[in-house]
C-alpha positions in Angstrom: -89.9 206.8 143.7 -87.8 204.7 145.6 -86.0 205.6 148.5 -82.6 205.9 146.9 -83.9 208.5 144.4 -85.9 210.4 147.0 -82.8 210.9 149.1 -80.9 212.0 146.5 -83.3 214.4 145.2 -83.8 215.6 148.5 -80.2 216.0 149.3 -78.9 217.2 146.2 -81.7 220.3 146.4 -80.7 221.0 149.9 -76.5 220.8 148.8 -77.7 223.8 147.4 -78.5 225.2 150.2 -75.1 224.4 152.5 -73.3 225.6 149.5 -75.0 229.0 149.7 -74.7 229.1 153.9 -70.8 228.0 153.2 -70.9 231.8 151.3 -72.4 233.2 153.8 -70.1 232.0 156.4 -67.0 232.9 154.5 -68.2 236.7 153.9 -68.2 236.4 157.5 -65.2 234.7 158.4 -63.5 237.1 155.4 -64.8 240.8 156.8 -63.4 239.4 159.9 -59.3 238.7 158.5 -60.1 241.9 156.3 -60.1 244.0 159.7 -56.7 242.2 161.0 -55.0 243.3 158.1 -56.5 246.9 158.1 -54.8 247.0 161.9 -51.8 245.1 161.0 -50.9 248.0 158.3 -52.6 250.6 160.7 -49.5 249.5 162.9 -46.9 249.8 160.1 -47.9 253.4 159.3 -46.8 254.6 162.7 -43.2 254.2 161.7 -41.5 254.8 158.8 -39.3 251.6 158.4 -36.5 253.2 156.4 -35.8 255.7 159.7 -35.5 252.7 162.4 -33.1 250.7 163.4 -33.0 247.0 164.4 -34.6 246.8 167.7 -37.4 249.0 167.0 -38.7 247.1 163.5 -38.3 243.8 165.8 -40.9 245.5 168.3 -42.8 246.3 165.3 -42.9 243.1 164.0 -44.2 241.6 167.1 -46.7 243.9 167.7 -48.0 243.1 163.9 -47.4 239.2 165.0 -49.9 239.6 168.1 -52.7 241.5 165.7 -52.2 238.6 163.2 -52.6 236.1 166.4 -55.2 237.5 167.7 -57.6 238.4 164.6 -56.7 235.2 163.0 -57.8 233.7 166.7 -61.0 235.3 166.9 -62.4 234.5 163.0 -61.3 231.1 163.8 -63.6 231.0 167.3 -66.3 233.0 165.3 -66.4 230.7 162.4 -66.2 227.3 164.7 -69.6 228.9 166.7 -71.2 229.0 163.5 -70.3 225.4 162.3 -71.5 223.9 165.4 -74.7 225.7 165.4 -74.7 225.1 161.4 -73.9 221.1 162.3 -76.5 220.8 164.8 -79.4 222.3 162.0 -77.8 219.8 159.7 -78.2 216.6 162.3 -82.2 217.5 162.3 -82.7 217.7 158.8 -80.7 214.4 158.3 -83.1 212.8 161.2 -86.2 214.2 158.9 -84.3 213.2 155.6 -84.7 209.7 156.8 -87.8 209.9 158.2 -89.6 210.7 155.0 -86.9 208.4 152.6 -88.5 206.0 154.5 -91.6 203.5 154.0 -92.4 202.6 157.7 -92.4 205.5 160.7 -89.7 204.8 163.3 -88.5 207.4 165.4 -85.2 208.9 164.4 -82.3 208.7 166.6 -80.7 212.4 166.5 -77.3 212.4 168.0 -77.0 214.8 171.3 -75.5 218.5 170.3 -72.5 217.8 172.7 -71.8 214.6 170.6 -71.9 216.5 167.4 -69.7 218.7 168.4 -67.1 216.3 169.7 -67.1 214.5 166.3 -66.8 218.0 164.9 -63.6 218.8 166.9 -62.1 215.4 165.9 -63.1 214.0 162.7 -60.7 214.6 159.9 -60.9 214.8 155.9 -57.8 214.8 153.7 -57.2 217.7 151.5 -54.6 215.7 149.4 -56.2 212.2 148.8 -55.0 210.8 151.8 -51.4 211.8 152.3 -52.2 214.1 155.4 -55.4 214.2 157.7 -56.4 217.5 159.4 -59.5 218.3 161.4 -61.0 221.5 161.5 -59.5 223.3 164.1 -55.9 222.4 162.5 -57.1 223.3 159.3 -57.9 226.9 160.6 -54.5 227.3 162.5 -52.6 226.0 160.0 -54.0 228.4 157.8 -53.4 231.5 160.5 -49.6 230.4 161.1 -48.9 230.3 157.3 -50.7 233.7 156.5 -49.4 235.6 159.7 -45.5 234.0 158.6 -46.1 235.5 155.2 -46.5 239.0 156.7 -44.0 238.8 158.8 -41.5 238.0 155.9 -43.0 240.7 154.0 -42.2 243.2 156.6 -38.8 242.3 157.3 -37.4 241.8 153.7 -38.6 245.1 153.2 -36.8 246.3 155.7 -33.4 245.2 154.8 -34.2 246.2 151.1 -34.9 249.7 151.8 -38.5 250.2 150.8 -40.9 252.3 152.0 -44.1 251.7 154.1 -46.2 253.0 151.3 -44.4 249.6 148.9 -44.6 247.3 152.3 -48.1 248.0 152.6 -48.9 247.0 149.0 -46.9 244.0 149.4 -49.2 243.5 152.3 -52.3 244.3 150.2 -51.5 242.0 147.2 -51.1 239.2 149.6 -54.2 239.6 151.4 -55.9 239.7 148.1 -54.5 235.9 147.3 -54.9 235.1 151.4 -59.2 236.1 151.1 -59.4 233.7 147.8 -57.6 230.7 150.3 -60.2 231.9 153.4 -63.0 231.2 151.1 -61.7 228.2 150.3 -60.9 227.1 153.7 -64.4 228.3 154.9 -66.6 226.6 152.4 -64.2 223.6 152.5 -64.9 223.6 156.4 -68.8 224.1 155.4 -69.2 220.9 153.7 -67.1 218.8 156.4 -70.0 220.0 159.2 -72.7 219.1 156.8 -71.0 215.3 156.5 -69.6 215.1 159.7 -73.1 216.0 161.1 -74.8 213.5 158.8 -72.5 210.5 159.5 -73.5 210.7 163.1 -76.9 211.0 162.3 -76.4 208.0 160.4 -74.6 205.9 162.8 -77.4 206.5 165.4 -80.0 204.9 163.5 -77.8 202.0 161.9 -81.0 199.5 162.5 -82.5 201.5 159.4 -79.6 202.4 157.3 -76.9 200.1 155.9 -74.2 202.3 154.9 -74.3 206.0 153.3 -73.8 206.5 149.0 -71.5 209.2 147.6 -73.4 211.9 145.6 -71.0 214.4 143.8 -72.3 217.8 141.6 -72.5 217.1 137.8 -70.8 219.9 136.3 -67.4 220.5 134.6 -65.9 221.5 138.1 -65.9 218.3 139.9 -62.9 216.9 140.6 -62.0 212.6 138.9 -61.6 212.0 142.8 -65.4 212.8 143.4 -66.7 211.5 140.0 -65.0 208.5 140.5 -66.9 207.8 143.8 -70.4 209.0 142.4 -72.8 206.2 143.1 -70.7 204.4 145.5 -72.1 202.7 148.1 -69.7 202.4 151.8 -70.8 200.4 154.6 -71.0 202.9 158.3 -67.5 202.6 158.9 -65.4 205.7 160.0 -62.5 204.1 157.8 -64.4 204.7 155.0 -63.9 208.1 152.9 -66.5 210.8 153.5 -66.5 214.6 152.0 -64.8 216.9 151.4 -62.3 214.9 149.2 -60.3 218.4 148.4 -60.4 222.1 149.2 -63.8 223.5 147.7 -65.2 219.7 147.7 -69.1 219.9 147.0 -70.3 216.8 147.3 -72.4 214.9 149.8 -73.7 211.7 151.2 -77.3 210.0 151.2 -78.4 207.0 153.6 -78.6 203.8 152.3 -82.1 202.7 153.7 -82.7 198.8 154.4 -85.1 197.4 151.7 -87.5 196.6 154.6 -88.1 200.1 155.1 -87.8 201.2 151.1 -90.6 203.3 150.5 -91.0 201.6 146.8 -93.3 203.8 145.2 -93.4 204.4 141.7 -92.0 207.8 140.3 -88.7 209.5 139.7 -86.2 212.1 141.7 -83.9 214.1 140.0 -81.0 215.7 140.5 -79.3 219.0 139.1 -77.1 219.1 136.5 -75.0 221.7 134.0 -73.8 219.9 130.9 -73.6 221.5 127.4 -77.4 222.5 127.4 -76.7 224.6 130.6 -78.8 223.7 133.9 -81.0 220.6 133.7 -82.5 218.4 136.4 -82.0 214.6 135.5 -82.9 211.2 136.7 -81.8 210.5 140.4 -79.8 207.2 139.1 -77.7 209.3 136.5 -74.5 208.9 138.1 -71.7 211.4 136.8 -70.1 208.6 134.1 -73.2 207.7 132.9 -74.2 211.8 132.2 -70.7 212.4 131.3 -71.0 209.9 128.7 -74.0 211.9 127.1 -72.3 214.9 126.7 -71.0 215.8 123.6 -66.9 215.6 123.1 -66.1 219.0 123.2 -67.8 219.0 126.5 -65.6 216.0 127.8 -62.3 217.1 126.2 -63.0 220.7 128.2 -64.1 218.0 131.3 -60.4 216.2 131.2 -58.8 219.1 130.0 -57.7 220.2 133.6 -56.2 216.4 134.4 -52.8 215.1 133.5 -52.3 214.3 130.3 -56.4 214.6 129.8 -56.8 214.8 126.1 -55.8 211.5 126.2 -57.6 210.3 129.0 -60.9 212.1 127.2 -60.1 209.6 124.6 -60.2 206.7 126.9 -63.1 207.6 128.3 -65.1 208.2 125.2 -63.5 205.9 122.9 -61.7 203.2 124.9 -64.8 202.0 127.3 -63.0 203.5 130.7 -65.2 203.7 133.0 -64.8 207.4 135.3 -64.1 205.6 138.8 -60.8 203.7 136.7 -58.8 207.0 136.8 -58.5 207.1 140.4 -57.0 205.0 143.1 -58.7 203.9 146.1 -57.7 207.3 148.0 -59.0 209.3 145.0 -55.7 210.1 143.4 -55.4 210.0 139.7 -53.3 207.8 138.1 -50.8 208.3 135.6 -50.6 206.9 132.0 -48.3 204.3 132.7 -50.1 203.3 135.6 -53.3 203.4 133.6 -52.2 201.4 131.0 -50.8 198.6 133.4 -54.6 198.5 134.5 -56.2 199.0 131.7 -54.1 197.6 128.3 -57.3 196.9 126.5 -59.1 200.4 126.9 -55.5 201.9 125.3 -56.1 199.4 122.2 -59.9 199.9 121.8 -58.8 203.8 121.9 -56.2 203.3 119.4 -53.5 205.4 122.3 
């Protein structure tokens, strides 16, 4: 095989992998917020609210604002020691990634653990195609400050309504429910950006072999238009150009593009996983996610559009009007809409009869 589908095939078997870590790590990161908020309504029970007055629910509240602080402080240092350890695992295998993707032996440049880290601590990724750019650490506090400001607004509007601890702490509980879906989020989200972050260095420091890195998203029904639009794509090395995680809960990855001096050539074919309509399947490493799209039957692709804007009639674009799946996204990955589609694309609307 050549080395383009050995590297995918390598790295979309191992994606499996960092996506089953990134579980691991937000059990972790979870149990951890789970014991803040069994102290935080620890603390609540040792008053009954509806008998103070003023100054004792504000001492209250700030002794329920330092738990928050501090437990949201330590998963946050906890699950930061794990990435960097996590990042410099995924630096090595990179390094032996490109080793074997490719025809003649040189030896692999693996960036230090120090400048890993660094990269770690500053590179960013946009959760909302581009408008804002957070890296990791902001990510984490950002999510702290909004969770522990959601408590304390809990707390105190119970106060001045009257209720009980007993209904405060259910309030508390129902929150913390939604707040352990976001953490997962945020921690498999933060997963992924290691893996990449850890991969583009590893790429930069052997640039004399590898041109530029190619987007490889998951095929399934979950993947978002802003990471099937970019399957296949090809970027040259530069830090301008987007990387993963596109989104919150973004699963896909990047593979080297090797020079075709070092191409290993050899007949065969990779694969790479798939769920369609037949369920799990392993297909050619050059199926990109438009071209398997395309061989999926229409119910399959009105279900795939059916949670886009306006994506019944963008399935019929796609299927009947010739549009290609990188055409429904701008350059930062967000979709367009139909009027801006149709200014791009008249002819796909009349071939699809829209």
């Amino acid at each position: 095989m050549s080395s383009e589908q050995y590297l995918i095939d390598a790295a979309t078997r191992h994606q499996v992998f960092v996506q089953r870590y990134a579980g691991g790590l937000s059990n972790q990161y979870q149990k951890a917020l789970k014991k803040t908020y069994a102290e935080v309504l620890a603390r609540l029970m040792e008053d009954e609210l509806t008998d103070i007055g003023a100054a004792r629910l504000t001492q209250i509240r700030l002794d329920m604002e330092q738990i928050l602080s501090n437990g949201y402080n330590a998963a946050k240092t906890e699950l930061l020691l794990n990435l960097n350890e996590f990042a410099t695992s995924e630096a090595a295998f990179t390094g032996q990634l490109l080793a074997n993707g490719s025809a003649t032996q040189f030896s692999v440049a693996l960036p230090a653990t120090q400048q890993i880290q660094t990269a770690l601590s500053l590179n960013t990724f946009s959760p909302d195609n581009g408008k804002t750019l957070v890296n990791i650490e902001t990510a984490l506090d950002n999510f702290g400050t909004k969770k522990a400001a959601n408590i304390r607004q809990i707390v105190k509007d119970g106060f001045l309504l009257g209720d009980t601890n007993a209904d405060i702490a259910s309030m508390i509980s129902d929150a913390e429910k939604i707040n352990r879906a976001q953490a997962d989020s945020l921690a498999r989200t933060m997963t992924n950006h290691a893996s990449n972050v850890a991969r583009a260095e590893t790429f930069n420091a052997n640039d004399d072999v590898v041109t530029g890195y190619e987007w490889v998203a998951t095929l399934d029904s979950r993947t978002t238009l802003t990471c099937s639009g970019r399957d296949g794509e090809i970027y040259s090395l530069s830090a301008e150009n987007p990387k993963p995680p596109a989104h919150f809960n973004c699963r896909s990855t990047t593979v080297p593009v090797i020079d075709p001096e070092f191409d290993i050539g050899a007949s065969g074919k990779g694969t790479r996983q798939s769920k369609g309509a037949k369920g799990k399947e392993r297909v050619s490493a050059k199926t990109t996610f438009g071209g398997w799209l395309k061989k999926q039957p229409a119910d399959f692709q009105d279900e795939y559009f059916s949670k886009f804007q306006d994506g019944s009639i963008k399935a019929k674009l796609f299927r009947k009007g010739g549009l290609k799946i990188d055409k429904f996204t701008d350059v930062r990955g967000a979709e367009y809409s139909l009027s801006e589609l149709k200014a791009l694309n008249p002819l796909a609307f009349d071939v699809a009869e829209i």
